[in-house]
C-alpha positions, 0 to 999 in steps of 0.5 A: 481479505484480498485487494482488488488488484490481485485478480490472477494468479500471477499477481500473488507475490505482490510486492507492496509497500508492505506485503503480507502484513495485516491483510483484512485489519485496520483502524477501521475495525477498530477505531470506525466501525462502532458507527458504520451500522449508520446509513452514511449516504455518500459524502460529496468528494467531487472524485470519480464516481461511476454515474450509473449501474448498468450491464454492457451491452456486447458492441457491435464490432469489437475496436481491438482484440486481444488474448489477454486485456489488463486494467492497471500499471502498478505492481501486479498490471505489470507482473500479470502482463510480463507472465502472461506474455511470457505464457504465450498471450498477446496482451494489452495493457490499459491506465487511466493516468497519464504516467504509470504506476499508480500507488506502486511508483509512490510506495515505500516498496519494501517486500516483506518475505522469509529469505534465509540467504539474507537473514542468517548473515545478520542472526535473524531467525525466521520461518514461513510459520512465523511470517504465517502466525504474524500476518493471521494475528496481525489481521486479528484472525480474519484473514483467509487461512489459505491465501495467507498460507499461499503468500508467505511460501510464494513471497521469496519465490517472487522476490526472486523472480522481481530479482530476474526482472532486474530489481535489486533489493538491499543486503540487509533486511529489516523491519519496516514500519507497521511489520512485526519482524525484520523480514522487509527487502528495499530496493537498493535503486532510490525511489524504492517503489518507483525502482521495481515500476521502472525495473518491470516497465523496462521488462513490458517494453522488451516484450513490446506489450502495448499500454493504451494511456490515458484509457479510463475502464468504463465497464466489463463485456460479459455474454449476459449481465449476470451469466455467460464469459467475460468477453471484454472491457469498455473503455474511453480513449482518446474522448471515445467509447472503445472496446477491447475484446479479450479472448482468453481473460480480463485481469484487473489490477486497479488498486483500492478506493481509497482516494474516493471519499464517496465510496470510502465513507460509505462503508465506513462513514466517518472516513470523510474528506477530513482524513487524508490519504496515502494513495494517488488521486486515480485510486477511486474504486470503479472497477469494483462497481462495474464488476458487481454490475456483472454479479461479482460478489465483493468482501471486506470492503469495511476494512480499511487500514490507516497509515502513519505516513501523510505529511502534516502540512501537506496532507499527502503521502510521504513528504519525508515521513518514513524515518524507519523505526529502528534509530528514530522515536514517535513524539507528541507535540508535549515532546511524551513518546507514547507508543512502540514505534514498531507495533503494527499499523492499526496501533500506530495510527489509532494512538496517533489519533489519540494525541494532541492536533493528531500529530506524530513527530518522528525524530531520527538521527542520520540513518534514516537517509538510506531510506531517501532520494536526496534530491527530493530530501532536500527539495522537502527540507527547503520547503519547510515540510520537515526538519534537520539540524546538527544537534538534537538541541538545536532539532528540539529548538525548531520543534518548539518554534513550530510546535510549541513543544517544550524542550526539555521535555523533548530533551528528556524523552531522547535521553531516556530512550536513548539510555533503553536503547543502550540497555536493550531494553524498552520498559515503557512501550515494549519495542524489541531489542533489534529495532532498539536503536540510539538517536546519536548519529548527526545531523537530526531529523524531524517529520510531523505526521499525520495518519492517512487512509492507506489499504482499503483491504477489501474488494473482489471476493476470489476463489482460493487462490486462483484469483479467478473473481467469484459471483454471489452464489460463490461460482467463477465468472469465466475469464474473469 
């Protein structure tokens, strides 16, 4: 199931906090759906909702004309411009935010990919058909066999070619969160997917492509509403209508709708405005709508992935919730370990769904920090959002204080994971041996958790692996 952000085919490498895992799974599916046959309405969020479905009309005089016209700064906005410029297109970039990046700059940025040069050195034995099997089986079998196939053999090609926009990815790769083998690449810049935004921001302003900001889409141009070429985009700018007329494409790269409680809830009604979510306030889903406007048929948009990675007090992503899940433990507020801290992302979420006040405590020891900014570390910790001590008596001390979680409970968790570690084994949940890691290295780590709406895997429906946007009858919309 493809993301609305990936519209061409130069988008197909993106390199998302964890790309290629799980494409059209979620807990949705699992977890949701049984109640989404129920007609939900839309429950009031008060976030930006298209107000109305309705074809634009073709402007009299066109306010800017360009080659290319792309709607969206993250990952794939940025890649699609820079390869579109580089092909010999003058391009225009819009973003309805005042800072760039969208979910891209707050993302975890790994990049998950098959990279023997990387691997070999530390023993890791991969393939393509492995990268291949896991994503298909991650997603339960409903992902597209041929897009999956695409990405897995094209993800090391664009890692490389991050590498040449100057992205620089750690030595060591490894396992993150919710993967299902150590194929992950970090950034080795802190800020992680902030590094690679910066990396490909620097890129637009070498090439002195233009980013017309704030500029909020308010529709798509097509000859007629439902036939004809896509000729261009209306938008508002600067407290005005303004249309950008695109003589070769339109590529959007917007993201998902995860953050609009109306749209989200009204494919899977009990996501409401009680559950929280990973990604910015803009990730609200407009594009797709106005897309349909013009026939754009859409798919999967009931799949939507959780994630566990929204701080406890502050219901929003990060927080210092990502302590990897090598050196680190999964805890209820009764101090039990209750799941592999390395199963896949719907797992995680619903067990943490399952437990008392829907609560995770991670607990790591002091190698989690290479996945941190310190200066926003310290900021978290001096807020009280998450916790660090010397020892793990003194962390299993404040978690009582702030949880009521008994210590010795706490104590006898860490001792026996901690002695499964040793014997590389773990007999109670099954986490494999290389991610199997003791807590012992001081100071310790704690963040209380929670699971938050992440991916919303559907959204355009696409031809192979063009990214070229289909209507209902499964033809190409031209230059869309």
């Amino acid at each position: 199931m493809e993301k609305t952000e990936k519209k061409k085919k130069h988008t197909d490498f993106s390199a998302h906090d964890n790309p290629g895992k799980e494409p059209p799974e979620g807990v949705s599916r699992r977890q949701f759906v049984a109640g989404a046959a129920v007609a939900a309405g839309l429950i009031g969020s008060g976030i930006i909702f298209p107000k109305e479905l309705r074809a634009v009309e073709i402007p009299k005089k066109w306010d800017k004309t360009t080659d290319v016209v792309i709607a969206g700064t993250g990952y794939s906005g940025l890649a699609a411009a820079i390869e579109a410029h580089d092909a010999g297109s003058q391009v225009i970039i819009i973003e309805k935010s005042r800072v760039i990046g969208g979910n891209s700059v707050i993302a975890s940025g790994a990049y998950n990919a098959v990279d023997p040069a990387r691997q070999s050195k530390q023993g890791i034995e991969d393939s393509l058909d492995l990268h291949y099997r896991q994503t298909i089986e991650g997603g339960d079998n409903k992902g597209d066999p041929e897009k999956v196939r695409f990405f897995v053999e094209n993800a090391l090609g664009g890692l490389q070619w991050l590498e040449r926009m100057g992205v620089e990815f750690e030595p060591k790769v490894y396992a993150v969160v919710g993967a299902l083998w150590p194929r992950s690449h970090d950034p080795a810049e802190k800020g992680r997917g902030g590094a690679i935004i910066k990396a490909l921001k620097a890129q637009v302003d070498k090439r002195k492509i233009p980013i017309m900001m704030p500029c909020t889409l308010t529709g798509i141009v097509r000859e007629k509403p439902l036939d004809g070429d896509v000729l261009g985009i209306e938008t508002e700018f600067k407290g005005k209508k303004l249309y950008i007329k695109a003589k070769k494409a339109v590529i959007l790269a917007t993201g998902g709708f995860a953050a609009d409680v109306s749209m989200r809830s009204k494919y899977v009604p009990q996501l409401d405005a009680n559950v929280p979510t990973t990604n910015v306030p803009t990730a609200t889903g407009e594009s797709i709508i106005y897309s349909e406007d013009i026939g754009a048929d859409v798919v999967g948009m009931d799949y939507i992935q959780l994630l566990v990675a929204c701080n406890f007090y502050t219901k929003q992503y990060g927080s210092l919730a990502n302590l990897g899940i090598d050196s680190a433990i999964f805890l209820n507020t009764e101090g039990a370990r209750f799941v592999a801290e390395d199963q896949r992302r719907d797992v995680l979420a619903e067990s943490v769904l399952k437990q008392p006040g829907k609560v995770l405590l991670w607990v790591a020891d002091d190698r989690c920090q290479k996945r941190f900014n310190p200066k926003i570390t310290e900021d978290i910790i001096a807020k009280g959002l998450a916790f660090r001590a010397d020892t793990l008596e003194d962390l299993a001390k404040v978690l009582k204080e702030k949880f009521n979680v008994p210590v010795d409970k706490f104590m006898q968790s860490v001792k026996i994971y901690n002695e499964s570690a040793a014997k590389g084994v773990d007999r109670d949940f099954g986490k494999k041996q290389e991610n199997l890691k003791p807590l012992q290295q001081p100071p310790f780590w704690a963040s209380p958790t929670q699971a938050g709406v992440h991916h919303t895997m559907g959204g355009l429906r696409t031809k192979g692996t063009t990214g070229e946007i289909l209507n209902r009858r499964g033809k190409v919309i031209p230059r869309f």
